[in-house]
C-alpha positions as CSV (number, residue, x, y, z in Angstrom):
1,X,-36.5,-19.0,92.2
2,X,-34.2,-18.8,95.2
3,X,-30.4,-19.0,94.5
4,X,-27.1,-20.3,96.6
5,X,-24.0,-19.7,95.0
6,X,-20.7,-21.4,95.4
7,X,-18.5,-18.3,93.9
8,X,-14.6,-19.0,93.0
9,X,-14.1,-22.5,94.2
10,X,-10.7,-23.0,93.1
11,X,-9.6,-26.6,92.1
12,X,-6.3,-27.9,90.4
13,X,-6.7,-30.8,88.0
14,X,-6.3,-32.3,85.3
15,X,-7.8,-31.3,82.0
16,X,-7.1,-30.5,78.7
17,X,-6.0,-31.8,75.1
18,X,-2.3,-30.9,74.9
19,X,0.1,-33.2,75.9
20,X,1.5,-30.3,79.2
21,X,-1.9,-30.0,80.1
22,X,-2.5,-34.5,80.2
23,X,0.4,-34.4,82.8
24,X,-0.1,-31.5,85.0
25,X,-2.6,-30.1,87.4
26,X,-4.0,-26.5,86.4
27,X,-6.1,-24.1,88.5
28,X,-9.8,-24.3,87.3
29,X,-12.2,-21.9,88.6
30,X,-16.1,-23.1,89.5
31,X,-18.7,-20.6,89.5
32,X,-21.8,-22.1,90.3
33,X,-25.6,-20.9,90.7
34,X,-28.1,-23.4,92.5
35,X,-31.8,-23.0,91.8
36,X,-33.4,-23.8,95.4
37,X,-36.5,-23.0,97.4
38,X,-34.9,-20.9,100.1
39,X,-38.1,-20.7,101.6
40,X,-38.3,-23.2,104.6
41,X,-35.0,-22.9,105.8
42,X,-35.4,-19.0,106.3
43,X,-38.5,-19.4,108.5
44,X,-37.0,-22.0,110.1
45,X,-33.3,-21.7,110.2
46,X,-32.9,-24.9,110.7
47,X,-29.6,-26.6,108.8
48,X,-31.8,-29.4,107.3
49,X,-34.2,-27.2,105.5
50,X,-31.3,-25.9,103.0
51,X,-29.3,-27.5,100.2
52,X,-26.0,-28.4,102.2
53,X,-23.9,-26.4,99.8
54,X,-20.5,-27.6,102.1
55,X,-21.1,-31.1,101.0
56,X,-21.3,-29.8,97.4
57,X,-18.4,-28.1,97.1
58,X,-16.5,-30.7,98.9
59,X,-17.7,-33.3,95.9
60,X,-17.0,-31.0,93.3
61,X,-13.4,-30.7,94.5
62,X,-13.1,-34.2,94.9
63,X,-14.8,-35.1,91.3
64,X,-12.1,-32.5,90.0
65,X,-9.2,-33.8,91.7
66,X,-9.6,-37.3,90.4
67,X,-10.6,-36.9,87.1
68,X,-8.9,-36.2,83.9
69,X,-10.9,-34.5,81.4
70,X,-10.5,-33.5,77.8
71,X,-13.0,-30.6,77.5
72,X,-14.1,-27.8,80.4
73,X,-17.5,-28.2,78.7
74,X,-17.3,-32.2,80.2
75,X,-16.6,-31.2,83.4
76,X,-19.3,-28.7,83.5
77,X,-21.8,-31.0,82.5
78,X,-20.4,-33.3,85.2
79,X,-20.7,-30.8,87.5
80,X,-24.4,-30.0,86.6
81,X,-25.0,-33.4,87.5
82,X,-23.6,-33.7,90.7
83,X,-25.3,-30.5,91.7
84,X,-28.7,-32.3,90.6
85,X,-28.4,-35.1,91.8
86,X,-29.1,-33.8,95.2
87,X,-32.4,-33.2,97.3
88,X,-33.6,-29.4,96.5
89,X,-31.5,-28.4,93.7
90,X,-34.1,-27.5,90.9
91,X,-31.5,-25.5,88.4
92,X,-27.9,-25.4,88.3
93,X,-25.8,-22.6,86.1
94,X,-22.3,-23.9,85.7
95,X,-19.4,-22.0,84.8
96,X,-15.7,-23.7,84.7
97,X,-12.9,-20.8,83.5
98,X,-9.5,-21.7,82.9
99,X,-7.0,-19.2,83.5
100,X,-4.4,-18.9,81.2
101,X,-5.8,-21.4,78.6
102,X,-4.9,-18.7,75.6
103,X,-2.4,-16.9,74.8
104,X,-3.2,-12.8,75.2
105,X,-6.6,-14.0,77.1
106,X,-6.7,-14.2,80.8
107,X,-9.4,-17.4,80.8
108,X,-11.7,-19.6,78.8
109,X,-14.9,-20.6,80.2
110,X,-18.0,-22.4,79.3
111,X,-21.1,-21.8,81.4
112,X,-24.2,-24.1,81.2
113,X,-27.6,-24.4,82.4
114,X,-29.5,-27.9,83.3
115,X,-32.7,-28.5,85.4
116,X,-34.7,-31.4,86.4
């Protein structure tokens, strides 16, 4: 299967457990893989034979922004589900990192896997 990546889409929000972490924004890094038939849009190239990965991205960031999760694992499946939810998108790999989420480790990340 054909793939579009969206690769380090940086967002600040909220999410976490502690009570630093309820309260302000932190960076959150999206690395995400989308399962697509590339197909039609490379005979064509024509804009509406692709997965508009712009609009994607946009609501990701806004999803991000306004939300205040607990777990990176919520948003991820979140995520999955956005990316989904629209026309062409067979498979999505999520991965959401957090820098600086442990002490003497850079990031934490979860990555998942969800199809229609």
């Amino acid at each position: 299967m054909d793939k579009i990546y969206i690769r380090d889409l940086m967002v600040r929000c909220i999410v976490g457990i502690n009570d630093d972490e309820r309260t302000n924004r932190q960076d959150v890094l999206f690395n995400i893989a989308l399962s697509v038939d590339l197909a039609p849009a490379g005979a064509s190239d024509d804009f509406e034979d692709t997965v508009d990965y712009r609009a994607i991205k946009k609501e990701i960031m806004a999803m991000a922004e306004g939300s205040s999760f607990f777990l990176i694992e919520a948003l991820a499946e979140r995520t999955a589900g956005l990316c989904l939810a629209r026309e062409g998108v067979k498979k999505v790999r999520v991965t959401v990192d957090k820098p600086g989420a442990l002490r003497f480790a850079s990031s934490v990340a979860v990555e998942i896997e969800r199809e229609k």
